[in-house]
C-alpha positions, 0 to 999 in steps of 0.5 A: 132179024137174027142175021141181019139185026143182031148177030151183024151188030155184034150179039154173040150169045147163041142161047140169046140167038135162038130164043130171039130166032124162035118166040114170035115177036109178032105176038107182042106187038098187037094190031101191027104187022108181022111184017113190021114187028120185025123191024130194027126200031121200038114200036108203040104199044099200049099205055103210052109204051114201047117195045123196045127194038129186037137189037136192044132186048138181045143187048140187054139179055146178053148184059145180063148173063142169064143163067138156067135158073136165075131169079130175075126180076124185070122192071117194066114189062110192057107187053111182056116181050123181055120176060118172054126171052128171059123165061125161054131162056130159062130164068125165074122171072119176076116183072113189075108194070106200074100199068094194070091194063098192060100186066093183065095183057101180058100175063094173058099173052104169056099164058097164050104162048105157054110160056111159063116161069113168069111172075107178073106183078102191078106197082111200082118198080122203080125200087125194086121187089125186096121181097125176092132179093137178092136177085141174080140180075135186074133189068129195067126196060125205062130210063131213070134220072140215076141209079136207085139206090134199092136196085144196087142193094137188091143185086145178089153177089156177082149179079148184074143190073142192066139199066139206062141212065140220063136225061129223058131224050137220052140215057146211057146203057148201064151195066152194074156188077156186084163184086161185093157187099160195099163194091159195085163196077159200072160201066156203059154200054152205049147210048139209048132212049128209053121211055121214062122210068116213072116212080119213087126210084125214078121220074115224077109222072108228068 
């Protein structure tokens, strides 16, 4: 997977490598094979989800230049997967999942492999958590319709959110840094597809 999936296709960051390399993706992808788990495309999870395919997560993580000790809030923890390298890499990690049954299966996942360092929360997190911010990055694992206006305000200086924006069957990789309290860079990293970021920030459910 490293090899062939990520450092092929460009991932550079050595951190991000070798927490891809070591945390068994297999763990977060129940009822699938470990041959399978593996493979370079989301995979079906509960709830109606995905977990997003290895490329994707390693892309995401690198965006965001994660350093030891950042606070980073996720939004959508699916199966727990993404907090898992953010948490490796040593980030404080605090991740929202509208699905309670997901979360929960999460948290027990986490708490499994021991790893440590991740806040599971149940709601809506399409408006970010102001109760943390301001945060040293976001990322949001759904496509929104744009960006929230929230998830830009709860960005701490020099912090970055990393988020797919567009249309339901295909959104653009967002990258927004602040550089200031009025002044925020943006640019896009490449299109994607994403499960619909569903909420006050994002889409109405179906």
């Amino acid at each position: 997977m490293v090899s062939q999936q990520l450092e092929r296709r460009g991932i550079r960051d050595t951190r991000v490598l070798e927490v891809m390399a070591t945390t068994p993706r297999e763990a977060f992808v129940p009822g699938v094979p470990t041959s399978v788990a593996y493979d370079d495309r989301a995979l079906p999870i509960d709830a109606g989800q995905t977990i997003s395919q290895p490329y994707m997560v390693a892309r995401m993580t690198e965006l965001l230049q994660v350093e030891r000790g950042d606070r980073i809030l996720e939004v959508g923890t699916g199966s727990g997967y993404q907090a898992a390298v953010l948490a490796r890499l040593g980030a404080n990690v605090t991740t929202i999942e509208r699905h309670a049954e997901l979360a929960e299966s999460a948290r027990e996942r986490l708490t499994a492999l021991g790893i440590q360092g991740v806040d599971m929360r149940v709601g809506d997190g399409s408006q970010g958590e102001p109760e943390g911010a301001p945060w040293d990055g976001i990322v949001v694992t759904a496509g929104a319709p744009s960006i929230p206006d929230a998830l830009r305000e709860q960005l701490a200086m020099g912090a970055r959110l990393v988020i797919p924006v567009g249309p339901r069957h295909q959104q653009d990789l967002l990258v927004v840094e602040r550089r200031g309290p009025n002044d925020w860079e943006e640019w896009s990293d490449g299109a994607v597809v994403f499960v619909p970021l569903v909420g006050g920030g994002g889409w109405r459910e179906a």
